[in-house]
C-alpha positions in Angstrom: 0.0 0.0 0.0 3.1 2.1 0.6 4.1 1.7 -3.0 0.8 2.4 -4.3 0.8 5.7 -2.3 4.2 6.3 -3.7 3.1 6.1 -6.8 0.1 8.0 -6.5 2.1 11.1 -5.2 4.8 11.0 -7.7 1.8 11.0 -10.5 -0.1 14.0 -9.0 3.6 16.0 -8.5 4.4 15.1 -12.3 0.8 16.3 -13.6 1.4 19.9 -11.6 4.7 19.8 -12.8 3.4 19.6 -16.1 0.4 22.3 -15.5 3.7 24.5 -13.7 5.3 24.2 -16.9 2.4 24.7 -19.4 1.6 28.1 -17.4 5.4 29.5 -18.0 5.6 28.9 -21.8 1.9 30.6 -21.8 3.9 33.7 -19.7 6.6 33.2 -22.3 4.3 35.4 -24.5 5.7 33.6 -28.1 2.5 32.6 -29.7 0.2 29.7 -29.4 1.5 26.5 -28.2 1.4 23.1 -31.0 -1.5 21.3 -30.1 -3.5 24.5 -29.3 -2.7 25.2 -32.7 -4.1 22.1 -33.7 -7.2 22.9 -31.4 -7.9 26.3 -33.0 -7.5 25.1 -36.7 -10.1 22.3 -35.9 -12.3 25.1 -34.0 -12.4 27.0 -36.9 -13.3 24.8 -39.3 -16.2 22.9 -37.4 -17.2 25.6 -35.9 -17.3 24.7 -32.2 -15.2 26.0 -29.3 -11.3 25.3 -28.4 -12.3 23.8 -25.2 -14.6 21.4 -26.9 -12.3 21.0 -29.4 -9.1 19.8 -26.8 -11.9 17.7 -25.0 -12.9 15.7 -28.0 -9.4 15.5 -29.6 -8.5 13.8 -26.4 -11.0 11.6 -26.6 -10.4 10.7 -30.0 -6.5 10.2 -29.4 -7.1 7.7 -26.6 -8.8 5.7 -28.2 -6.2 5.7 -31.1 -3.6 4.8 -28.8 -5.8 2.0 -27.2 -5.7 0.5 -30.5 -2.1 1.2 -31.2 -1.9 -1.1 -27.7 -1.4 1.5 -25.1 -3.4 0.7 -22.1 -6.0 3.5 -20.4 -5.3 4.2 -16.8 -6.1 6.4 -14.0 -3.4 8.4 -15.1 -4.4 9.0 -18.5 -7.9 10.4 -16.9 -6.4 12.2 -14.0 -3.9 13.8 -17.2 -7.4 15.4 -18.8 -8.8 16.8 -15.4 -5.9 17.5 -13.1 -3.6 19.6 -15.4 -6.7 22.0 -16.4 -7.1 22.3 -12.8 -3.8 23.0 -12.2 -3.1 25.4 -14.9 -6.5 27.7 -13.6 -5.1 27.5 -10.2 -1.6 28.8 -11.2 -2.6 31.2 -13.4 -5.2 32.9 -11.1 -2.1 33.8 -8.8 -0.4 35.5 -11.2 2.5 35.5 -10.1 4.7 34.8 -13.1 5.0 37.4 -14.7 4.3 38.1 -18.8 7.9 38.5 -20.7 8.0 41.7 -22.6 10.7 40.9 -25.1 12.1 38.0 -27.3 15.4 36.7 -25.3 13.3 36.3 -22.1 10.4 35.0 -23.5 12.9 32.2 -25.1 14.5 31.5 -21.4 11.3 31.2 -20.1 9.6 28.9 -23.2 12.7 26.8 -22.3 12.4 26.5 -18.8 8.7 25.8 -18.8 9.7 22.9 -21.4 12.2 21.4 -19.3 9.5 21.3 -16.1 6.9 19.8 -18.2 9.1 17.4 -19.1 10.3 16.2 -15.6 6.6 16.3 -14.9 6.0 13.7 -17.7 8.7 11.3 -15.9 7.2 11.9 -13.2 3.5 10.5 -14.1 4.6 8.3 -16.6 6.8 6.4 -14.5 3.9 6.3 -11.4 2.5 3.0 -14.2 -0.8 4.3 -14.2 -1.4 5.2 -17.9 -0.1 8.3 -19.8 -2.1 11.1 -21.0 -3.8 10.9 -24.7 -1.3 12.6 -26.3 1.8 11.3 -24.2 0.3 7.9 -24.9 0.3 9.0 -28.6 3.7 9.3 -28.5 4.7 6.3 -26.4 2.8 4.7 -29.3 5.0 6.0 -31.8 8.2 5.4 -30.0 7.2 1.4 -29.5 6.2 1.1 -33.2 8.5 2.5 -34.8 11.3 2.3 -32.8 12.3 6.2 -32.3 14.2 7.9 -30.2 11.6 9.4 -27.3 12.5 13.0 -28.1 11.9 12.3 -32.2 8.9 10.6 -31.4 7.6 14.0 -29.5 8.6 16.1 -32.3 6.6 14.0 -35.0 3.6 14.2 -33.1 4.2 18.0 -31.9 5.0 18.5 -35.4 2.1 16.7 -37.2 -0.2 18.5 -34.6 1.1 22.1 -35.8 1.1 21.3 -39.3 -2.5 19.8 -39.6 -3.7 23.1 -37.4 -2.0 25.8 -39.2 -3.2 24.1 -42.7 -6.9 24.3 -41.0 -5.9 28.2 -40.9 -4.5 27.7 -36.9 -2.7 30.9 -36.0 1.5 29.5 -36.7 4.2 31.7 -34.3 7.6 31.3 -33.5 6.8 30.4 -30.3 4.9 27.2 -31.6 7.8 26.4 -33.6 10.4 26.5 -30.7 7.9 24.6 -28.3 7.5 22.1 -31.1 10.9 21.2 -31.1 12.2 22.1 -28.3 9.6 19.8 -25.9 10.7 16.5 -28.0 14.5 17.9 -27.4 13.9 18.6 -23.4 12.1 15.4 -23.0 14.8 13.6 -24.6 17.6 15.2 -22.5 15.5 14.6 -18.8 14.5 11.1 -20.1 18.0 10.3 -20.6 19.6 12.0 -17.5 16.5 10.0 -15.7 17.8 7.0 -18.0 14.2 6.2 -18.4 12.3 4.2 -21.4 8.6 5.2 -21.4 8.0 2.2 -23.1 9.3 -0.1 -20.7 6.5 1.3 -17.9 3.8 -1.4 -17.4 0.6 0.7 -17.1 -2.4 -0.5 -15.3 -5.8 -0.3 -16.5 -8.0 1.6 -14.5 -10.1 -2.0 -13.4 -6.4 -3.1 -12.4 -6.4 -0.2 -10.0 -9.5 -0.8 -8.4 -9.0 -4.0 -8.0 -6.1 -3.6 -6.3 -7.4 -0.7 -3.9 -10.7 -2.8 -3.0 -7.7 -5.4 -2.0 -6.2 -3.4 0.0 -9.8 -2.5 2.1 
C-alpha cells in the first residue's frame, strides 16, 4: 500500500509539474503552443469551441492509442482533469509574470519545457497510464522504434502542421515549443535513464482492484 501511495504522489507532482510548466511557456508570450494550434484550426473549421475541441481530440487520441496497444489508466484520466485544474489555479495567482521581449520570453519557453518534461517522468513512471497525447507518443516510440524525443517532435509537429493548414494561427513560439519539448524530454529522459516504453501501465479495473484489496 506504501508503493501504491508512492506512486500515486509521484503522479499528481508530475501532472502539476506539467500544469507548472504549461503556465510558464503561456507567460513566455511567443505565440500559441502546438497542439493548441491544432485545437484552433479544428475550431475554426467545425465551428465549435477550443475547449470542446481539446476535449474531444483527447478523446479521440485515446482511443487511437488504445488500439495502437497503449493501455488506459487512472493516469491517462487524471492527465485530462488534473492539469486543467492546475493550470486555472496557477494562473489565477499570477504571479509569473508576462515576458515583454524576445530573449526572455525564449529562457522562459525553455524552462517551462524542461518542467513539463520532468513532470512527464514523473506521471509516466507512477505506471498508471499516460495522457492521450503522451500515450500517442509512447505509441510511436514502440512502433517505430524512435528515439523518445523524435517521437515527440513528430507528433508535436504533425499536430502544428495539420492546425495551421486548417488556418490555426503558426508563431515562432509554436515552432520552438515544437521542437524544443521532443528535445527537453529527450535530455530529462535520458539523464533520468528512463524508457517510457518499458512502464507497465495498469488499467483503471487493475487499480480498483487492487485498492478494494487493500480495504
Amino acid at each position: 500500500m506504501i508503493k501504491f501511495t508512492t506512486r500515486i504522489i509521484n503522479l499528481v507532482f508530475g501532472l502539476f509539474l506539467y500544469a507548472l510548466g504549461a503556465a510558464i511557456t503561456m507567460k513566455a508570450n511567443l505565440g500559441y503552443a502546438p497542439w493548441d494550434v491544432f485545437h484552433q484550426g479544428i475550431a475554426q473549421t467545425v465551428g465549435l469551441s477550443i475547449g470542446r475541441v481539446s476535449i474531444l481530440a483527447g478523446l479521440v487520441i485515446c482511443v487511437l492509442t488504445i488500439l495502437l496497444g497503449e493501455k488506459f489508466g487512472i493516469g491517462t484520466i487524471l492527465n485530462m482533469l488534473l492539469i486543467g485544474l492546475f493550470l486555472d489555479w496557477i494562473l489565477s495567482m499570477d504571479v509569473i509574470p508576462q515576458m515583454k521581449n524576445f530573449f526572455s520570453g525564449l529562457f522562459t519557453m525553455a524552462t517551462g519545457l524542461f518542467i513539463i518534461a520532468v513532470g512527464s517522468y514523473f506521471y509516466i513512471n507512477a505506471g498508471f497510464g499516460a495522457g492521450p497525447r503522451d500515450s500517442l507518443m509512447v505509441a510511436v516510440k514502440r512502433k517505430t522504434g524512435l528515439a523518445t524525443g523524435i517521437s515527440r517532435i513528430l507528433t508535436e509537429g504533425s499536430a502544428v502542421l495539420i492546425g495551421w493548414l486548417l488556418g490555426g494561427p503558426l508563431g515562432l513560439g509554436t515552432v520552438i515549443a515544437a521542437f524544443g519539448i521532443g528535445l527537453c524530454i529527450q535530455i530529462v529522459f535520458s539523464l533520468f535513464k528512463f524508457d517510457p516504453t518499458r512502464v507497465r501501465h495498469e488499467t483503471v479495473d487493475t487499480t480498483f482492484q487492487k485498492l478494494k484489496s487493500s480495504f
